[in-house]
N, C-alpha and C positions, 0 to 999 in steps of 0.2 A: 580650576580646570584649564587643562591646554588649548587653546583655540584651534591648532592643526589636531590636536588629538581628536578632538570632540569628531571632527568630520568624518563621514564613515568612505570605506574605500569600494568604490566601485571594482566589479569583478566583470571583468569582460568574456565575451565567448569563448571558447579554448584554453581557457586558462581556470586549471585548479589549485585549491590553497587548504592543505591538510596540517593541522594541529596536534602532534600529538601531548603526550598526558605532561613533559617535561617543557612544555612552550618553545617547542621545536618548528618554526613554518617552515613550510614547504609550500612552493610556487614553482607549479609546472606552467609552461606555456608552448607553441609551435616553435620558440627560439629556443630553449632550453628548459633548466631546472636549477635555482637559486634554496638558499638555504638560509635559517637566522635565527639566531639563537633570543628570546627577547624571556625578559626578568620574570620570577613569579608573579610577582606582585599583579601584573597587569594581567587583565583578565580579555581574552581574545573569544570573538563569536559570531559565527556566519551566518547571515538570515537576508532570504531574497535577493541573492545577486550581490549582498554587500559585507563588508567584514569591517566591525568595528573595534573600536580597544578604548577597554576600562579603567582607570585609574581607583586604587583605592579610596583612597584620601587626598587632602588637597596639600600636603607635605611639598615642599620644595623639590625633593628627589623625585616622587611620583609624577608629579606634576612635568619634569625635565622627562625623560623615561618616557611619558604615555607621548606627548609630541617627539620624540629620537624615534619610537618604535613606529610609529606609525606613519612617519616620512621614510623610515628605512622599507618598509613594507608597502610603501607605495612606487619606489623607487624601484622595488622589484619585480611589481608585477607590471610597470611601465617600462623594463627591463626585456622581462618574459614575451613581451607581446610588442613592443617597435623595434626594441634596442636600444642602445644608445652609442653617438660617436662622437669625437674630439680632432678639432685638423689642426696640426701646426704648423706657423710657417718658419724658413730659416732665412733669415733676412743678414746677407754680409756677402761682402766679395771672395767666389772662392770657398762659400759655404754649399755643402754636397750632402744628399741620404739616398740611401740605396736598401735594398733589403733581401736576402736572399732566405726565403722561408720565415723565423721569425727571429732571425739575426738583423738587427739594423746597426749599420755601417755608416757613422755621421763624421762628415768634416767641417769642423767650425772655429778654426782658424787657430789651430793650436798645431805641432809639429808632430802630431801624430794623430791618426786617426782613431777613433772612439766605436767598438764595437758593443753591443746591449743588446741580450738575450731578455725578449719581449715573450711574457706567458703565454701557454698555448690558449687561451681563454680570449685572446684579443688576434680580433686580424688586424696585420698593418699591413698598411699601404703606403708604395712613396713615389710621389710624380714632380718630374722635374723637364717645367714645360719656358720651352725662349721667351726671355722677356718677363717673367714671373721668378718668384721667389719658389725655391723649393718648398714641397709640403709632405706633409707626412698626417695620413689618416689612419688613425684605432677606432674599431668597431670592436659592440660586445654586450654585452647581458648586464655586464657587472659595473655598475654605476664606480662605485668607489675603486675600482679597480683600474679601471681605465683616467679616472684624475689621478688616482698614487702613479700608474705607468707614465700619464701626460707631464705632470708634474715633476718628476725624476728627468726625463726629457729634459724639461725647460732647465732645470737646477745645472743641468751639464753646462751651458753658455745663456744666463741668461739677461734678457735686454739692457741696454744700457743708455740712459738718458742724454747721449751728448749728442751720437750720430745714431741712436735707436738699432744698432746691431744688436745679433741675437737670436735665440730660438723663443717664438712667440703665439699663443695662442692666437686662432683667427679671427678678424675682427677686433682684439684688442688695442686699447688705443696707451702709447705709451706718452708719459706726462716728457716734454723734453725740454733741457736746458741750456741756455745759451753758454756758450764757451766764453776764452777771453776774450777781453774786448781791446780793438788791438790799437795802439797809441797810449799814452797813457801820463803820467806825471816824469818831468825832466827832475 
């Protein structure tokens, strides 16, 4: 058996979780309404504020399966009910974001500027205060959707170990490496 699967998921106030017959959930909350499709096999069941999920057998796939589904369905209805958000920063001389609706507008040191059409399912946000590195905040419901948009972000310019330039998750710490070392053999 799964160890995260075993655990059952608490269901908070406000937030409803409807199954239909094809293992379809559905997670309504005050932030929105998430969707997910999860395998037959697994057997889903609500009792007292909490919703658990069954594995048939102790098979390899099942076993993967009943822990996927049940972090994805937790994720969602921690989704439904805080949200979730992502800050990046853009660390380089000369590196700029801007965003007009949910076009964002980045310059990061290439000879042209980089415009990216951000889903309407994610608010961004982008502040660019003296002294600080620009950032750029996504909010949103959708867990996995907001890392694929974070993620796509970073892949556009990302860090690099000599002088750590770059577009960077916050908080990340990057591994860095010293350059040449200057003198050397005649």
């Amino acid at each position: 058996m799964s160890r995260i699967g075993k655990k059952p998921i608490a269901i908070p106030q406000g937030v409803s979780i409807d199954i239909s017959k094809n293992n379809l959930v559905t997670v309504k909350g005050p932030k929105g309404t998430l969707t997910q499709d999860v395998d037959v096999d697994i057997k889903l069941s609500v009792q007292d504020g909490e919703l658990t999920l069954e594995s048939p057998t102790n098979q390899k796939r099942h076993k993967s399966l009943h822990g996927l589904y049940r972090s994805l369905i937790s994720n969602m209805v921690e989704g439904v009910t805080n949200g979730y958000q992502k800050k990046l920063e853009l660390v380089g001389v000369g590196f700029k974001a801007s965003n007009v609706g949910q076009i964002l507008e980045l310059s990061l040191g290439y000879s042209h500027s980089i415009y990216m059409a951000i889903p309407t399912e994610i608010t961004i946000a982008t502040e660019t205060l003296k002294g600080k590195a620009p950032a750029i905040t996504l909010q949103g419901i959708d867990k996995q959707l907001i890392g694929q948009v974070a993620a796509k972000i970073q892949s556009l310019r990302p860090p690099e170990p000599y002088k750590g330039k770059g577009v960077k998750f916050e908080g990340q710490v990057i591994r860095r490496k010293a350059g040449k070392s200057a003198g050397g053999k005649k």
